[in-house]
C-alpha atoms as an extended CHARMM CRD file, in Angstrom:
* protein
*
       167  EXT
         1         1  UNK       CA             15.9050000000       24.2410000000       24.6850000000  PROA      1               0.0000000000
         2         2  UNK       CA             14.1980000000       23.6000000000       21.2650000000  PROA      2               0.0000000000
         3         3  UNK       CA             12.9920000000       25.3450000000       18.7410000000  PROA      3               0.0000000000
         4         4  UNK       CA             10.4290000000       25.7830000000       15.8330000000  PROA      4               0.0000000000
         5         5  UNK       CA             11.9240000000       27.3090000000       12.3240000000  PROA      5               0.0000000000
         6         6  UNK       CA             11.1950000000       26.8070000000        8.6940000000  PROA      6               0.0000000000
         7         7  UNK       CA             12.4660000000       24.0280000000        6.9710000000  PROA      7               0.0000000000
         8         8  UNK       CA             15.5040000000       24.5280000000        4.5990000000  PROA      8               0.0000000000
         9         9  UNK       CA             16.6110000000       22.9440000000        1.3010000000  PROA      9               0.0000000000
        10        10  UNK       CA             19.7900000000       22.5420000000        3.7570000000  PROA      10              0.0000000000
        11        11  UNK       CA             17.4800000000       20.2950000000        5.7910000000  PROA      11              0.0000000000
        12        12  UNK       CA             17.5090000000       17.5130000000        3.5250000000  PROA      12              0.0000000000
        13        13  UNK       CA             19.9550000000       15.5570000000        3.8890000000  PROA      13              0.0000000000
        14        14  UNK       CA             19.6320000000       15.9150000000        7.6330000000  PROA      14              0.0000000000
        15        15  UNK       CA             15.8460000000       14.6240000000        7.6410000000  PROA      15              0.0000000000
        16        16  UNK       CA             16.8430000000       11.7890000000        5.4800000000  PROA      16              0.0000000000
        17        17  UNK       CA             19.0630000000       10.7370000000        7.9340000000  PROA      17              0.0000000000
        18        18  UNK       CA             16.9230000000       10.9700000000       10.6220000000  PROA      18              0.0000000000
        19        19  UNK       CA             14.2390000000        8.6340000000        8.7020000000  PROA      19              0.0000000000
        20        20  UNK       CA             16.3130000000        5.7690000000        8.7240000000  PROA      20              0.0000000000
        21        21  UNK       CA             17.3150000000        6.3020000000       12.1020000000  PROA      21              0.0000000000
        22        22  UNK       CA             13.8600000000        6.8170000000       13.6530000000  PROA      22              0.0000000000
        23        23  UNK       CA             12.0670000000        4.0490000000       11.8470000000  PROA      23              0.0000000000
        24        24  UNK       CA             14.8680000000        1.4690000000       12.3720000000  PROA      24              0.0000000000
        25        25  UNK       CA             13.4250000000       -0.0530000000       15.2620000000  PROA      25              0.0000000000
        26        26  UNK       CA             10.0310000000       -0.2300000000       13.2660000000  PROA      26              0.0000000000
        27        27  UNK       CA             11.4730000000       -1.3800000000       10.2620000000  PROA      27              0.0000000000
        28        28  UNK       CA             14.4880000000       -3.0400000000        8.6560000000  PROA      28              0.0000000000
        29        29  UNK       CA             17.4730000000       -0.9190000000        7.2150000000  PROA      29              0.0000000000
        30        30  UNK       CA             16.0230000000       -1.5800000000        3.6130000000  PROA      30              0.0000000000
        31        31  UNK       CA             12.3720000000       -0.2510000000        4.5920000000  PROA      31              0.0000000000
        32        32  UNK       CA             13.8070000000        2.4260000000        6.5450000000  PROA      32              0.0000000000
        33        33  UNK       CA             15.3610000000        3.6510000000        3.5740000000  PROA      33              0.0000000000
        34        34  UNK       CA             12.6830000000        3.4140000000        1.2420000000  PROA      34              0.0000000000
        35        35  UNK       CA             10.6220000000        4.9960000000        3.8610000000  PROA      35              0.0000000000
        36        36  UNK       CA             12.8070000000        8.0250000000        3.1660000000  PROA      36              0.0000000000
        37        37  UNK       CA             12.4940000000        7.6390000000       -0.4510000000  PROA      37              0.0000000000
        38        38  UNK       CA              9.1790000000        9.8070000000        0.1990000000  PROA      38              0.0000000000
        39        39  UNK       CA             10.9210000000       12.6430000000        0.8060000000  PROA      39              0.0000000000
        40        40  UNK       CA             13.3010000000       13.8760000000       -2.1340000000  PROA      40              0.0000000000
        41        41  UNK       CA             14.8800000000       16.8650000000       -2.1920000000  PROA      41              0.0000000000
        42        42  UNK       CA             12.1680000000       18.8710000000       -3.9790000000  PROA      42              0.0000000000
        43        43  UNK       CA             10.1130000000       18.6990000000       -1.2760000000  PROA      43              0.0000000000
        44        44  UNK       CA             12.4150000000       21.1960000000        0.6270000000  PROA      44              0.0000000000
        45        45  UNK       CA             13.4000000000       23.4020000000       -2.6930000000  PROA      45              0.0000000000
        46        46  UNK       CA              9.9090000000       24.1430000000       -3.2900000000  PROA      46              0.0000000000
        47        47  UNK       CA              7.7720000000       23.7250000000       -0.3230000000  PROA      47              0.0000000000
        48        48  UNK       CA             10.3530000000       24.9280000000        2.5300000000  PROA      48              0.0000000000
        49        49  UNK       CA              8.3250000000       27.7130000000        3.4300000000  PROA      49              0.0000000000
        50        50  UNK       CA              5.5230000000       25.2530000000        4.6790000000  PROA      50              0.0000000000
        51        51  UNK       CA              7.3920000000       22.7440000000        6.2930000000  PROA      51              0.0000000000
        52        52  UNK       CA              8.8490000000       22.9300000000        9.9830000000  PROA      52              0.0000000000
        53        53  UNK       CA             11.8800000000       21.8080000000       12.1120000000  PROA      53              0.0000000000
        54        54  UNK       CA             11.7590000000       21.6000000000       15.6280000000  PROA      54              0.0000000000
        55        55  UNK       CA             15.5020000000       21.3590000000       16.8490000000  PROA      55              0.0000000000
        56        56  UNK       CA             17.8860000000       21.7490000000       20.0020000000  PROA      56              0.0000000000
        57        57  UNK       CA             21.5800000000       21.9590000000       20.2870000000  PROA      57              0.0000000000
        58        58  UNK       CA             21.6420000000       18.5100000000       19.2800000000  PROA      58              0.0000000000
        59        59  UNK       CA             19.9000000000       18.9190000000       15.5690000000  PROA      59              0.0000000000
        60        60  UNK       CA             16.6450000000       17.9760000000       14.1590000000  PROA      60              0.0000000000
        61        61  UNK       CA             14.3820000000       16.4960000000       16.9540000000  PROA      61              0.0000000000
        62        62  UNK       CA             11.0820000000       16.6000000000       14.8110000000  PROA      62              0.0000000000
        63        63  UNK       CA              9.8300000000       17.8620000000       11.2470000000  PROA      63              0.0000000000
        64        64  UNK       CA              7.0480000000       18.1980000000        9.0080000000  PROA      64              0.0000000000
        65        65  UNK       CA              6.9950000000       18.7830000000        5.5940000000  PROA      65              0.0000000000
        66        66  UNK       CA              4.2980000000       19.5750000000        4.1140000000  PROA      66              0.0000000000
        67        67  UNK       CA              2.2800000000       22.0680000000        1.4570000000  PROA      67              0.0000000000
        68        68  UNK       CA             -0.2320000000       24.3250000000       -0.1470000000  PROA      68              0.0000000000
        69        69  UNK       CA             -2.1090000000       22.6220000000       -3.1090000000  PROA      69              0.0000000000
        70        70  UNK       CA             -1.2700000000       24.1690000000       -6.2510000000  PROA      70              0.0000000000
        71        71  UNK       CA             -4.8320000000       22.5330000000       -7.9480000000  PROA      71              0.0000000000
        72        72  UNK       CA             -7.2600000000       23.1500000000       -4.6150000000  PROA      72              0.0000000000
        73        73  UNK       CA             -6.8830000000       26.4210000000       -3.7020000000  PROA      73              0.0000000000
        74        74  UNK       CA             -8.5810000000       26.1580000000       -0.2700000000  PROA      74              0.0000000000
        75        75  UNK       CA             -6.1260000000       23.0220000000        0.6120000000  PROA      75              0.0000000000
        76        76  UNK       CA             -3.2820000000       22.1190000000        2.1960000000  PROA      76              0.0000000000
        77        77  UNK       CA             -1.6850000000       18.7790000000        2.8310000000  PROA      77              0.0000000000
        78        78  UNK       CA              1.0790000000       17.1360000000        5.1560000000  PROA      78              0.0000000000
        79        79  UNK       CA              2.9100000000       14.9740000000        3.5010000000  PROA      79              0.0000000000
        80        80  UNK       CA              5.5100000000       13.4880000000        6.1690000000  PROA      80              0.0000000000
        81        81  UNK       CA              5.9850000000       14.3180000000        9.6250000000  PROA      81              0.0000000000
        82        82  UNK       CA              8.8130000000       12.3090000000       12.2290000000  PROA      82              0.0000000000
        83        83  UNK       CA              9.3410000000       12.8290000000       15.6860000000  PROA      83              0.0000000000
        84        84  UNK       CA             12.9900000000       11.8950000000       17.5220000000  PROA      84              0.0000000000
        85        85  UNK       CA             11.2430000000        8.6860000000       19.7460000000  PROA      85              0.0000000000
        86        86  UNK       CA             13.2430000000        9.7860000000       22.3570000000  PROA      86              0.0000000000
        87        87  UNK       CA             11.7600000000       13.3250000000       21.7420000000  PROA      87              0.0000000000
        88        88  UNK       CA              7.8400000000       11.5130000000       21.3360000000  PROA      88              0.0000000000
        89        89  UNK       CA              5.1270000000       12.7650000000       23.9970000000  PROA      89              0.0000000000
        90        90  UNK       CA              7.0490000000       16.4780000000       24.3410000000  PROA      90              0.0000000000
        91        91  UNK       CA              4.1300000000       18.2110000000       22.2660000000  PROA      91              0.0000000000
        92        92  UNK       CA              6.5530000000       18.2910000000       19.1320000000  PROA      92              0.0000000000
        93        93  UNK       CA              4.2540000000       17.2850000000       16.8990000000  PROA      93              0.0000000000
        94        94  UNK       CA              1.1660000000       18.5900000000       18.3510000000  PROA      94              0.0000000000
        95        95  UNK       CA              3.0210000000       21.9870000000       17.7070000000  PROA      95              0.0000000000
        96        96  UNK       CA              3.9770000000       21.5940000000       14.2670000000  PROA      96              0.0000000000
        97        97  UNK       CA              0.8530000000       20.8300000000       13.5510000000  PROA      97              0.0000000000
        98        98  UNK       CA             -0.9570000000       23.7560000000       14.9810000000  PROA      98              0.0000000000
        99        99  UNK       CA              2.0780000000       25.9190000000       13.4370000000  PROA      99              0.0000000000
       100       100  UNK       CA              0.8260000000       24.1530000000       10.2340000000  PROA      100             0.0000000000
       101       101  UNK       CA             -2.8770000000       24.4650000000       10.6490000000  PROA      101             0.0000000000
       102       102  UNK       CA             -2.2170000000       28.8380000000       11.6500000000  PROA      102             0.0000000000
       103       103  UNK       CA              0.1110000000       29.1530000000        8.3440000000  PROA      103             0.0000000000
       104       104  UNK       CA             -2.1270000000       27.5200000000        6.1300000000  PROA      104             0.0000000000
       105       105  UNK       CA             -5.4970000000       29.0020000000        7.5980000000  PROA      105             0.0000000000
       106       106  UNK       CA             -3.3480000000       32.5230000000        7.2700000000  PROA      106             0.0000000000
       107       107  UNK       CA             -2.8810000000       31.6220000000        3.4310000000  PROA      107             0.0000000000
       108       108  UNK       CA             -6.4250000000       30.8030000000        2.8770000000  PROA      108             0.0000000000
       109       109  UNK       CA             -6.4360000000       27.3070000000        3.2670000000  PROA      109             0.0000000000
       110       110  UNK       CA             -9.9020000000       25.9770000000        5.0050000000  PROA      110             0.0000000000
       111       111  UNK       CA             -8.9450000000       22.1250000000        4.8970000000  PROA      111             0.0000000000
       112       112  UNK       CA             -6.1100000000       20.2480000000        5.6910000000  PROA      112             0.0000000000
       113       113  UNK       CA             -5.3650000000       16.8820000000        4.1180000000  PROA      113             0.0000000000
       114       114  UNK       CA             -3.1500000000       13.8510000000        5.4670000000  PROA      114             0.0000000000
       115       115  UNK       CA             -3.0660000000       10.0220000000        4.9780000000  PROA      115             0.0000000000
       116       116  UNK       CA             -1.1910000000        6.9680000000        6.6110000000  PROA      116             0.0000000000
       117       117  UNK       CA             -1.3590000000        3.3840000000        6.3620000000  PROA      117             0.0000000000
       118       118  UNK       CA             -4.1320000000        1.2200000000        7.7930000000  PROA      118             0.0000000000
       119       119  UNK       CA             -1.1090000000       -0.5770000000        9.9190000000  PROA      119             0.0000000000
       120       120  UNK       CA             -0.3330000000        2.5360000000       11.5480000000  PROA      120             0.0000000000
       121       121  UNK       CA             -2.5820000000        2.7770000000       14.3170000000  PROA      121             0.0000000000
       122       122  UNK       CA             -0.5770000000        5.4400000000       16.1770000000  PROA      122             0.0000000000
       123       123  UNK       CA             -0.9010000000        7.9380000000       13.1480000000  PROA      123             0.0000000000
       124       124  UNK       CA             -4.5700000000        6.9880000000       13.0650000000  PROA      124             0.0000000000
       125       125  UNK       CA             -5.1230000000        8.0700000000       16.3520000000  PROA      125             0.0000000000
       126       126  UNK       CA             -2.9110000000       11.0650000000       16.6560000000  PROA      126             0.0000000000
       127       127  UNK       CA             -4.5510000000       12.3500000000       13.3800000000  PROA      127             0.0000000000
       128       128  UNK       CA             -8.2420000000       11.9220000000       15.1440000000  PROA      128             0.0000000000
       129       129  UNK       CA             -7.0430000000       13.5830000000       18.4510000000  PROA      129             0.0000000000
       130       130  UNK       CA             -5.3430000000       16.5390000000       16.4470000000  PROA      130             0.0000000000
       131       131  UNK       CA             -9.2800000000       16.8720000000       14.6390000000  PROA      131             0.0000000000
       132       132  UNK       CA             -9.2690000000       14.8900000000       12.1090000000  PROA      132             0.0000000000
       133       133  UNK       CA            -11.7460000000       13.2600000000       10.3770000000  PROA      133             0.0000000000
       134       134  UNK       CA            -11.2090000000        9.2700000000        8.6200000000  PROA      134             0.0000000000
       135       135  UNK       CA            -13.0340000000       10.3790000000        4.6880000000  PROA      135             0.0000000000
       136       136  UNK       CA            -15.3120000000        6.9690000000        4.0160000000  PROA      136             0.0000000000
       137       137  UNK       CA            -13.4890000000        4.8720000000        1.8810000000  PROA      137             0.0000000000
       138       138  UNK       CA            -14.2230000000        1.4960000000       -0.1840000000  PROA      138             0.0000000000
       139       139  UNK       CA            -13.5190000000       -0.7430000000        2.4560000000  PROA      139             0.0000000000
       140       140  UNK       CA            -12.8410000000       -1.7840000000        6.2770000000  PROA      140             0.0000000000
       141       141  UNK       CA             -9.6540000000       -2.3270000000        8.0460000000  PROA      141             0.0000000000
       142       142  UNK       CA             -9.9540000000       -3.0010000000       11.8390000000  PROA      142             0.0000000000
       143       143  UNK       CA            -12.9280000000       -0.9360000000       11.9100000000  PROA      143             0.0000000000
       144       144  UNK       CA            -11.3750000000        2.0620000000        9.9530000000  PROA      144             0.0000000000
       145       145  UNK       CA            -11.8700000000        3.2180000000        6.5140000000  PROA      145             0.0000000000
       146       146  UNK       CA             -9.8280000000        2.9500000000        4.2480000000  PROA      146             0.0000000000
       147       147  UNK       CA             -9.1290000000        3.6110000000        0.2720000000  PROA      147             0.0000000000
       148       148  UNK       CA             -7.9270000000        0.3320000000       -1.7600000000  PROA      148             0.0000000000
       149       149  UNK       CA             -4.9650000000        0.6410000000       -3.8320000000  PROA      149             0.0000000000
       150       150  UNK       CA             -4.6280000000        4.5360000000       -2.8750000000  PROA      150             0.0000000000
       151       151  UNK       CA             -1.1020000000        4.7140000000       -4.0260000000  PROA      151             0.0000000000
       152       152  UNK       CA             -0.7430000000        1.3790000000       -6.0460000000  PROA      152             0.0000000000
       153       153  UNK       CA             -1.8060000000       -1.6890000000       -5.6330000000  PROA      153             0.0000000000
       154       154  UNK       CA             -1.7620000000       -3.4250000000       -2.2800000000  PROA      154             0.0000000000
       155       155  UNK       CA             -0.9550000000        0.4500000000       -1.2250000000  PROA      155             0.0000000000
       156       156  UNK       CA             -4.0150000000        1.1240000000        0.7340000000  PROA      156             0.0000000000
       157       157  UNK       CA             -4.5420000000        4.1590000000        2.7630000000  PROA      157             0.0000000000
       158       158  UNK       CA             -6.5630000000        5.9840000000        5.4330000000  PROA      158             0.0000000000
       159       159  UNK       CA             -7.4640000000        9.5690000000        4.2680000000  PROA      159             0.0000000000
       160       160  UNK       CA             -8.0570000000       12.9590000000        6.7340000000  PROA      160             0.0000000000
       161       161  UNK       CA             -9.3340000000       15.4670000000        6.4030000000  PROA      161             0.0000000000
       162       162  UNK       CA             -9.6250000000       18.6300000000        8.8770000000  PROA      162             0.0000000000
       163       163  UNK       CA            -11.7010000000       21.4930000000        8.1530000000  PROA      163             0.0000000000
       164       164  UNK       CA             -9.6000000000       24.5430000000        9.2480000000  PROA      164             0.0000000000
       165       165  UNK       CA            -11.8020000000       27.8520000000       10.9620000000  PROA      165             0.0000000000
       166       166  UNK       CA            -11.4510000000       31.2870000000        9.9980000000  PROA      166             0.0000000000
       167       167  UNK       CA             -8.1370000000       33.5900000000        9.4910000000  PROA      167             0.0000000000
């Protein structure tokens, strides 16, 4: 039986692990691991409060890690979020997410902000199913928007944005 805590600091290495073992059929060994390169350890010294495990007598099964904005007060933003694929379609994420969505509307929070790549089509339409909306962008990809060079060049993105309802 699983589940649901706060993330740890102790998590880390853990989560890393689990990066470049969930996205290895997706990816090769080198992409895996620069895949996890998103997640450092100061994500879980200073933000462990917001982000979630979900894990069974086996370990980690799914996590999100994600935060308050420091700058936008009404904001919060999920930064990373992997699901065991032998754990996918259990509601995992689904939860964390709603888990996410209560803390952060408890805190204040009235928006929620993600983004994935334009190649990700799963992401694209888990985000729209969990209420998301695509923000208009400066260009097309497969009939989504999308912002050019986001995070560098070549790096584009598709932003979300979900507006959160009352505490």
């Amino acid at each position: 039986m699983s589940h649901t805590r706060p993330a740890t600091p102790g998590d880390h290495h853990a989560i890393v692990e689990r990066v470049q073992s969930w996205w290895g059929d997706s990816r090769t060994p080198e992409e895996a691991r620069e895949l996890s390169l998103l997640l450092p350890r100061l994500f879980l010294q200073h933000f462990a409060r917001t982000s979630l495990v979900v894990e069974d007598e086996s370990g980690i099964r799914a996590f999100l890690v994600g935060f308050h904005s420091a700058d936008v007060p009404d904001e919060a933003y999920i930064h990373f979020v992997g699901v065991d694929p032998r754990y996918r379609g259990t509601g995992a994420a689904r939860e964390l997410y709603g888990r996410f969505f209560a803390h952060a509307a408890a805190a204040g929070r009235r928006t929620v902000r993600a983004i994935t790549s334009p190649a990700n089509t799963g992401s694209i339409a888990f985000h729209r199913a969990m209420g998301f909306e695509v923000e208009p962008g400066d260009r097309e990809v497969d009939g989504v928007a999308v912002h050019g060079d986001y995070d560098g060049p070549g790096q584009h993105r598709v932003c979300f944005r979900r507006r959160l309802g009352p505490a």
